[in-house]
TORKOL-4160 file (C-alpha; in steps of 0.2 Angstrom, whole numbers, padded with zeros to 4 digits, m for minus):
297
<pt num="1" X="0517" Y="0408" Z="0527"/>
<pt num="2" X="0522" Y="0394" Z="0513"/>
<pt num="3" X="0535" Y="0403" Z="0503"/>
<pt num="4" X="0535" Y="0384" Z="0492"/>
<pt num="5" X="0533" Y="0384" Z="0475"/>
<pt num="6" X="0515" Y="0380" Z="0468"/>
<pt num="7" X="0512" Y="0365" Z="0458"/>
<pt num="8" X="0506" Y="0379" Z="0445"/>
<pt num="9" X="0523" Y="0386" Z="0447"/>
<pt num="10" X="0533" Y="0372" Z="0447"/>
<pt num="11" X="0525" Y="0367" Z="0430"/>
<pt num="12" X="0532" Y="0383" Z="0421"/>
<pt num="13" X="0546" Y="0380" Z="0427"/>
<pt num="14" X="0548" Y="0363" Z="0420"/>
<pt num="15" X="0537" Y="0371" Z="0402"/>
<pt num="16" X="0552" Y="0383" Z="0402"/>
<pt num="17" X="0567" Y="0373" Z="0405"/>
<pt num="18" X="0559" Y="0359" Z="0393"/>
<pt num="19" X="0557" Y="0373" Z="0378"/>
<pt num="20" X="0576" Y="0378" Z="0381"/>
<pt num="21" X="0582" Y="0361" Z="0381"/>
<pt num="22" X="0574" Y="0357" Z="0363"/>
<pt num="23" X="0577" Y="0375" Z="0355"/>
<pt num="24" X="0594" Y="0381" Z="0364"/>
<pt num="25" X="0603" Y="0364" Z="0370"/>
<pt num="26" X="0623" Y="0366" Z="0371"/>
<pt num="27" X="0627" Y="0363" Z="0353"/>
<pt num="28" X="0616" Y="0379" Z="0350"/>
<pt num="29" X="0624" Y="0387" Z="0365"/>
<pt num="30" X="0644" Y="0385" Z="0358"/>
<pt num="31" X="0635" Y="0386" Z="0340"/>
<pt num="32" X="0631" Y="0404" Z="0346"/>
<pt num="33" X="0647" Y="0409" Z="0353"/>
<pt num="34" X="0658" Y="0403" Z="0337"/>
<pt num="35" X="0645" Y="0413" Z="0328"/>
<pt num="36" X="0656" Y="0433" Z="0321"/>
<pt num="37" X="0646" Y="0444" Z="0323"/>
<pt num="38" X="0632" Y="0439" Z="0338"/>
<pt num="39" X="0618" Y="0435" Z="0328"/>
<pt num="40" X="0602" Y="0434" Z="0337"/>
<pt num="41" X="0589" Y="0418" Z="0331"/>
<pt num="42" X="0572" Y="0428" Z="0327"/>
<pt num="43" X="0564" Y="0412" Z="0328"/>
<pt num="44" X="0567" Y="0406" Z="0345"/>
<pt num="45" X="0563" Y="0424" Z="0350"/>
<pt num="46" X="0545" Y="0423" Z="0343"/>
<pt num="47" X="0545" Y="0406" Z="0352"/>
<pt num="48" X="0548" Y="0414" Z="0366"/>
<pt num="49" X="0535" Y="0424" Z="0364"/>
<pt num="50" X="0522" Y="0413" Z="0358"/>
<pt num="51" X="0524" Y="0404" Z="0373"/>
<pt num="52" X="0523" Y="0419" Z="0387"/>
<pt num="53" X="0539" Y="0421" Z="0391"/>
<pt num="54" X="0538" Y="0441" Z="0388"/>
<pt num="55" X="0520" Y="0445" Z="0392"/>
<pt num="56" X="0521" Y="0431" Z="0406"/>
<pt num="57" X="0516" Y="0449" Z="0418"/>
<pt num="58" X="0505" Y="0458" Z="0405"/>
<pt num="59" X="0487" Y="0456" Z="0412"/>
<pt num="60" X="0478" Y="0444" Z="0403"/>
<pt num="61" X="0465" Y="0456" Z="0395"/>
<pt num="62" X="0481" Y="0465" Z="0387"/>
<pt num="63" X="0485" Y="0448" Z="0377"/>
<pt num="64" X="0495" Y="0442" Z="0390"/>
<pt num="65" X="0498" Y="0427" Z="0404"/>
<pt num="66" X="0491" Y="0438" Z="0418"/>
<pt num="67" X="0505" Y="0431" Z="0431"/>
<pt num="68" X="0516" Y="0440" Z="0443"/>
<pt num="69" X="0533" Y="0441" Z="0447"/>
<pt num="70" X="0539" Y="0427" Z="0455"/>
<pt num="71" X="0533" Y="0416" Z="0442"/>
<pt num="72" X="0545" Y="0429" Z="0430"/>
<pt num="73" X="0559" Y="0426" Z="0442"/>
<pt num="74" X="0559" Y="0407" Z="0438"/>
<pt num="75" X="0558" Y="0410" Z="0418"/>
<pt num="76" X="0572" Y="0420" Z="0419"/>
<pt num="77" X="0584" Y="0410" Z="0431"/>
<pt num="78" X="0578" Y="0394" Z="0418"/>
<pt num="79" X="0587" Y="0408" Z="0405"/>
<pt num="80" X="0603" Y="0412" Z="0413"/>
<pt num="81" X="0603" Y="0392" Z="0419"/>
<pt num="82" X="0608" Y="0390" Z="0398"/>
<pt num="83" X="0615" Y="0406" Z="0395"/>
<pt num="84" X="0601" Y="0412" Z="0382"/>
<pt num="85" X="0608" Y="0427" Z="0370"/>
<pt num="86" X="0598" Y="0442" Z="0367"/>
<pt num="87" X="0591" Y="0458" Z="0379"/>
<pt num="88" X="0579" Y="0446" Z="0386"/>
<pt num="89" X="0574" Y="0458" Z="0401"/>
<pt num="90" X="0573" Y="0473" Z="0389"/>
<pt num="91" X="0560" Y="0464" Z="0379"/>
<pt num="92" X="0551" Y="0457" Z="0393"/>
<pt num="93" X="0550" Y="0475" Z="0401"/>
<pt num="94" X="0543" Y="0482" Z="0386"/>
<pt num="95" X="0530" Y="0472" Z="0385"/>
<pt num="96" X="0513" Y="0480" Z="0383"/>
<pt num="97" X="0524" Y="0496" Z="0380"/>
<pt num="98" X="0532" Y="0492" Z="0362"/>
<pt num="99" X="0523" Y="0485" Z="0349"/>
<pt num="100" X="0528" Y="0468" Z="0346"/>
<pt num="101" X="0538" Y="0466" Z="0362"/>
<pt num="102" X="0524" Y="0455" Z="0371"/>
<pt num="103" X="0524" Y="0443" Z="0355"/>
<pt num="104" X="0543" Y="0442" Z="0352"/>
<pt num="105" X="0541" Y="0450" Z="0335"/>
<pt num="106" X="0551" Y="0466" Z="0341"/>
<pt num="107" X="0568" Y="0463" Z="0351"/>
<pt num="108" X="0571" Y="0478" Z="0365"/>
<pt num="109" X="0585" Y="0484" Z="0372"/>
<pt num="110" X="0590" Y="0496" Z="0383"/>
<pt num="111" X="0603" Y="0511" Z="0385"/>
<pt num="112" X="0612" Y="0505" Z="0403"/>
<pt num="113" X="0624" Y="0519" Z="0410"/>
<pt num="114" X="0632" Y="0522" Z="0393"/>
<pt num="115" X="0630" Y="0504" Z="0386"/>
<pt num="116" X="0620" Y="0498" Z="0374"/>
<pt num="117" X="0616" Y="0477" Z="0372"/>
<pt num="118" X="0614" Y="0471" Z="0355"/>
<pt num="119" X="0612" Y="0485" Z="0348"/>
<pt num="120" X="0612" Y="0481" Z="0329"/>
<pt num="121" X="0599" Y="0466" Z="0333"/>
<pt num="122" X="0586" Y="0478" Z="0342"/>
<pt num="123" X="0571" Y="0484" Z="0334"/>
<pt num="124" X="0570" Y="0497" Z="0349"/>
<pt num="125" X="0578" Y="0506" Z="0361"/>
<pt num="126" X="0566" Y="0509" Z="0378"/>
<pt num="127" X="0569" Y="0523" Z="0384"/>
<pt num="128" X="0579" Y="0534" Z="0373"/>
<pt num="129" X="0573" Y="0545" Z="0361"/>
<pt num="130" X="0557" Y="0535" Z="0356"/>
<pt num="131" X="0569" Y="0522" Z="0352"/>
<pt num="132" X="0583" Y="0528" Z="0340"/>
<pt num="133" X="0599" Y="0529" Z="0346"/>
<pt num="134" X="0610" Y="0525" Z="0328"/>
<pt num="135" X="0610" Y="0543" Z="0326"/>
<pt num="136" X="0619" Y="0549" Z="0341"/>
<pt num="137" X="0638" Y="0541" Z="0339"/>
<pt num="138" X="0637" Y="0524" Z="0348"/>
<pt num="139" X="0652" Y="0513" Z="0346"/>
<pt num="140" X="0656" Y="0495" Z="0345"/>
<pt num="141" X="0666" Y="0490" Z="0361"/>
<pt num="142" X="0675" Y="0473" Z="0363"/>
<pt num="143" X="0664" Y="0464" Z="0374"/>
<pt num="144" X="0672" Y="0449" Z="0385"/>
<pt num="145" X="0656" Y="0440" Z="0383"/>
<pt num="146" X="0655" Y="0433" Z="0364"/>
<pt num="147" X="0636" Y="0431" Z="0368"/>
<pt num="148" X="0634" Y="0449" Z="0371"/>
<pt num="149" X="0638" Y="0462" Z="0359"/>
<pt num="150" X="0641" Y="0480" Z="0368"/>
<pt num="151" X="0638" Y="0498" Z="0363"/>
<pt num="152" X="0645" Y="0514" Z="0369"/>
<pt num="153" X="0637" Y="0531" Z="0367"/>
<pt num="154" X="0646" Y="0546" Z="0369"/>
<pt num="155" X="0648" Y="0559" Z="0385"/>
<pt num="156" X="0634" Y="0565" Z="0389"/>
<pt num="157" X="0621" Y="0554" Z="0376"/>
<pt num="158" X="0615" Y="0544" Z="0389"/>
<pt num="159" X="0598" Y="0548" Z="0397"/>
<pt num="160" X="0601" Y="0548" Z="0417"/>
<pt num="161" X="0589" Y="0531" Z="0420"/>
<pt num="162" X="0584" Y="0524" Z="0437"/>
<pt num="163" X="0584" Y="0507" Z="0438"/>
<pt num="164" X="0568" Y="0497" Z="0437"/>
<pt num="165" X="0566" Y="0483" Z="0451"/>
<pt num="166" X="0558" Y="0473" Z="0440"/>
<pt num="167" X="0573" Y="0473" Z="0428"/>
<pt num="168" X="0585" Y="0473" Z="0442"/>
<pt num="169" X="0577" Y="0457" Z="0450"/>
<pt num="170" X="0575" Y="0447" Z="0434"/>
<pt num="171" X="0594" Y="0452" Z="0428"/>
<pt num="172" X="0596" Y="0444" Z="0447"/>
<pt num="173" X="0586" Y="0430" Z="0443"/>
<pt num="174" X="0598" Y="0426" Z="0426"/>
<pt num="175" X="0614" Y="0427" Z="0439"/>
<pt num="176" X="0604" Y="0414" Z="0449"/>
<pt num="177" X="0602" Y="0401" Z="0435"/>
<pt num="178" X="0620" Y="0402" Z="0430"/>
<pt num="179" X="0628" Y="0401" Z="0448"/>
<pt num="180" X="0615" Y="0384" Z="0448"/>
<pt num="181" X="0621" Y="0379" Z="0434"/>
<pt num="182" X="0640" Y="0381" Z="0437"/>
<pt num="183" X="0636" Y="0370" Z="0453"/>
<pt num="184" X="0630" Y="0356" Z="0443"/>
<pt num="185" X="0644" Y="0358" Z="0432"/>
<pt num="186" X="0658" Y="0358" Z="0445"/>
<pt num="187" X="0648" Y="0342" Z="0454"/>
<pt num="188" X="0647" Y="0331" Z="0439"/>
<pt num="189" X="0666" Y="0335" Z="0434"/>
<pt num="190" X="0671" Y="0330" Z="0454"/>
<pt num="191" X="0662" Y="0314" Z="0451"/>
<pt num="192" X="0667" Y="0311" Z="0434"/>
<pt num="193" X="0688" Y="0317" Z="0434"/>
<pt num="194" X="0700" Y="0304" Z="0444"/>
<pt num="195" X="0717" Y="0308" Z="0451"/>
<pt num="196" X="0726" Y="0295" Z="0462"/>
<pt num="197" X="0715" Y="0283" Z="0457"/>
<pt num="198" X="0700" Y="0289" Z="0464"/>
<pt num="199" X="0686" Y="0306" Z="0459"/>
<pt num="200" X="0693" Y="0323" Z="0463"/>
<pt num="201" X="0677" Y="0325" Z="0474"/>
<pt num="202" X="0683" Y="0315" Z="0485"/>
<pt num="203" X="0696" Y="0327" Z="0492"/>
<pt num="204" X="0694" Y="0339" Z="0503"/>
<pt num="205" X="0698" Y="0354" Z="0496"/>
<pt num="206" X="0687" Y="0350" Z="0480"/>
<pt num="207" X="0671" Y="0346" Z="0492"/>
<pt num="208" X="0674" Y="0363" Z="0500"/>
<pt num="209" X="0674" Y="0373" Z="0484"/>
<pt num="210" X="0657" Y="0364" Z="0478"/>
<pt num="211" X="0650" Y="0367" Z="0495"/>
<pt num="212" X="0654" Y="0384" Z="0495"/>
<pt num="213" X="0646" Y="0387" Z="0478"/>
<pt num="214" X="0628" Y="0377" Z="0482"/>
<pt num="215" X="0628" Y="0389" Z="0499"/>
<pt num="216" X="0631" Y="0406" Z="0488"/>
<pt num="217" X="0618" Y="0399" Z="0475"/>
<pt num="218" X="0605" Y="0395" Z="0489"/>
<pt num="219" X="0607" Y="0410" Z="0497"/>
<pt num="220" X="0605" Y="0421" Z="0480"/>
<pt num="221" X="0590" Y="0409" Z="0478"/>
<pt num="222" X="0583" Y="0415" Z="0495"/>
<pt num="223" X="0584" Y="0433" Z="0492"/>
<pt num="224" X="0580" Y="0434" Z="0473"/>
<pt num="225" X="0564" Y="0424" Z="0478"/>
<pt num="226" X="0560" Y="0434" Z="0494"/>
<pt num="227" X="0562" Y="0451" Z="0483"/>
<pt num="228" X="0549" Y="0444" Z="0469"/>
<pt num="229" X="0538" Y="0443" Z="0483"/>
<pt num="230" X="0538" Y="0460" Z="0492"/>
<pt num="231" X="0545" Y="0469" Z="0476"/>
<pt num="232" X="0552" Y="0480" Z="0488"/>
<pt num="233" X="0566" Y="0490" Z="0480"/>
<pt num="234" X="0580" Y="0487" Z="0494"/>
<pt num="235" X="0578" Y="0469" Z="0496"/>
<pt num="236" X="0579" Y="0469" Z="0476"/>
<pt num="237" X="0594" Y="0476" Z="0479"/>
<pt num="238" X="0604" Y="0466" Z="0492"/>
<pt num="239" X="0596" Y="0450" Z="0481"/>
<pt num="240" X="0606" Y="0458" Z="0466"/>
<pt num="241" X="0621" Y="0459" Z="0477"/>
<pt num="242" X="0620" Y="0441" Z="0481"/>
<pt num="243" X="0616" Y="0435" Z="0462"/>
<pt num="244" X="0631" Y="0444" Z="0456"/>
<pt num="245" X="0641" Y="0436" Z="0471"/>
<pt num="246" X="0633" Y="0420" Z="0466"/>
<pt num="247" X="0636" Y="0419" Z="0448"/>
<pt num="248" X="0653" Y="0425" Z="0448"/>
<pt num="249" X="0663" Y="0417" Z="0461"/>
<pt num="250" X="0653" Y="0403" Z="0457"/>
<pt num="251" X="0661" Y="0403" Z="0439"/>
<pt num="252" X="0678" Y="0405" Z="0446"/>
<pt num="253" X="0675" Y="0389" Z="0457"/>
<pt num="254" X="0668" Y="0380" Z="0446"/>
<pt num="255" X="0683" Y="0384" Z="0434"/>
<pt num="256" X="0695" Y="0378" Z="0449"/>
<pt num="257" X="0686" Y="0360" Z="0451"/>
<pt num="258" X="0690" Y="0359" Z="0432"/>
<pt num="259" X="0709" Y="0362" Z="0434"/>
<pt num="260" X="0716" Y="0366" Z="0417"/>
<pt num="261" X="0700" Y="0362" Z="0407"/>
<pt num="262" X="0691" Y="0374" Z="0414"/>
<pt num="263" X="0704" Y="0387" Z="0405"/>
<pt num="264" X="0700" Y="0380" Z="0387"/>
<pt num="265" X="0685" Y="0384" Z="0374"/>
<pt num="266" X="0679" Y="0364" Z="0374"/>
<pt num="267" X="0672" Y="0370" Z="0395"/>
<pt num="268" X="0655" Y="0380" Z="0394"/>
<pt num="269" X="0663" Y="0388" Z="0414"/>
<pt num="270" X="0670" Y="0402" Z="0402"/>
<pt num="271" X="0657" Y="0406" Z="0397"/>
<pt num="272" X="0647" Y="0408" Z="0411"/>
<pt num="273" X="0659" Y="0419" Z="0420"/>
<pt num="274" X="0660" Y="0431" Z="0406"/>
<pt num="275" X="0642" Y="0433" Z="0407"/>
<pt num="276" X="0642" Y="0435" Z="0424"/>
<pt num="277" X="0655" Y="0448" Z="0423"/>
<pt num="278" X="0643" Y="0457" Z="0411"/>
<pt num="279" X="0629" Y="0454" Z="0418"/>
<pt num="280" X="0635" Y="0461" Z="0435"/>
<pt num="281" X="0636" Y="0479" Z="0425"/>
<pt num="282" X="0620" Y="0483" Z="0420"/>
<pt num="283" X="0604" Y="0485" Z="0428"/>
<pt num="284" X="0613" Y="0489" Z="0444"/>
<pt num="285" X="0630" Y="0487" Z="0449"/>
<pt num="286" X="0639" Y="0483" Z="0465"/>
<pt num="287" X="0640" Y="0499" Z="0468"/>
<pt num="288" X="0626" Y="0507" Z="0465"/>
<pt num="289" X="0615" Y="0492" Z="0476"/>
<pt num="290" X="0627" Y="0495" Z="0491"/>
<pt num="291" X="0623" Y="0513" Z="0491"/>
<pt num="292" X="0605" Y="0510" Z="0491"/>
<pt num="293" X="0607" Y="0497" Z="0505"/>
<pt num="294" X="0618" Y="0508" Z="0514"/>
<pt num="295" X="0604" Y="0524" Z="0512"/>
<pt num="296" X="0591" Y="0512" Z="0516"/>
<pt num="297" X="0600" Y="0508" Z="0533"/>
């Protein structure tokens, strides 16, 4: 069996990362993260939209792109890859589901546990009480992510939810484009930095660090692709496992190669380590994926 990407495939991939490069480069990525409060951008949202990227699995006869799976799982890791704000698998789940979703017009998100993601942003709210949840006491909690606002709702408001595979893979699939993108980061700095005269990359301890992240991130890459494939709901989950790894030791490497830059505002590393730390709470946790696996075994 060829489990290569299709030229098709490879050309949404490229249509993807070429729409984010134009409409979110990094200037709009620390724009975002200065921004008090988190404000999401309505218009790149309804871009998103008009070009698939939340009804890229809604059948074609339903308005939308008619594909699978595999070919979300490359959209989204081309999201995580530039840290794109906003409850992007929320919306994309509730496609076809909530008016608007499909077309980027409404932003969707979702209770997780007892957390809420952009909460004040959202049109909706899938799967709790048709939607509202202002009503019920959520608070605002601090969030280490300045990219992801948080809410809280009280004991005992939040609806007992299991966690959709689909959701869990594509959240999978985010961690997967930052752990790539932290590589490339900590690569080009080895190159580009000079102690003793000669690139840090150079040193031994500096190629293992980098060697150590492109294995984690190759290995996240094998599982999250393999699950898009079968969908099967333990492979999703030991995929998650790996993403998570990926993403967030990867962020703490990366953060090493860079030495004391990596500890300031001006490096984007922060940045993707918060997000990883966040992202690794919701859709489901370390936890929750190792007692699945663990069942399953």
């Amino acid at each position: 069996m060829d489990f290569r990407l299709t030229d098709d495939q490879h050309a949404l991939r490229r249509g993807v990362r070429d729409l984010l490069a134009a409409r979110f480069p990094r200037t709009a990525l620390r724009a975002a993260a200065d921004r008090e409060p988190p404000a999401l951008d309505r218009a790149l949202w309804r871009e998103l939209g008009d070009a698939g990227f939340f009804a890229l699995r809604l059948p074609e006869a339903e308005g939308g792109v008619g594909l699978g799976l595999p070919e979300a799982v490359l959209a989204f890791e081309e999201a995580g890859r530039v840290l794109l704000p906003g409850p992007l698998v929320a919306t994309h789940l509730a496609a076809g589901t909530v008016p608007g979703a499909a077309t980027g017009e409404t932003v969707v998100t979702a209770v997780d546990g007892a957390l809420v993601a952009w909460l004040d942003e959202a049109d909706a709210v899938a799967g709790y009480r048709d939607g509202a949840v202002g009503a019920v006491g959520a608070v605002a909690v601090r969030s280490v992510d300045p990219l992801t606002p948080l809410h809280r709702l009280p004991a005992g408001a939040a609806p007992e939810l299991e966690a959709d595979p689909a959701g869990v893979l594509l959240t999978a699939a985010e961690q997967l484009g930052s752990a790539a993108r932290t590589t490339e980061l900590a690569v080009r700095y080895a190159k580009e930095r000079e102690q003793f005269g000669r690139p840090i990359g150079g040193f031994q301890a500096v190629k293992h660090l980098c060697a150590q992240m492109l294995v984690r991130t190759e290995l996240a890459r094998a599982a999250v692709y393999a699950a898009a494939v079968t969908a099967d709901r333990v492979e999703t989950a030991g995929a998650k496992l790996l993403a998570d790894e990926a993403a967030v030791q990867g962020a703490r490497d990366c953060l090493q190669v860079h030495g004391g830059m990596g500890f300031t505002w001006e490096a984007d590393v922060h940045l993707h380590l918060k997000r990883a730390w966040v992202r690794a709470r919701f859709r489901q946790t370390a936890d929750q994926a190792e007692e699945l696996l663990a069942a399953a075994l």
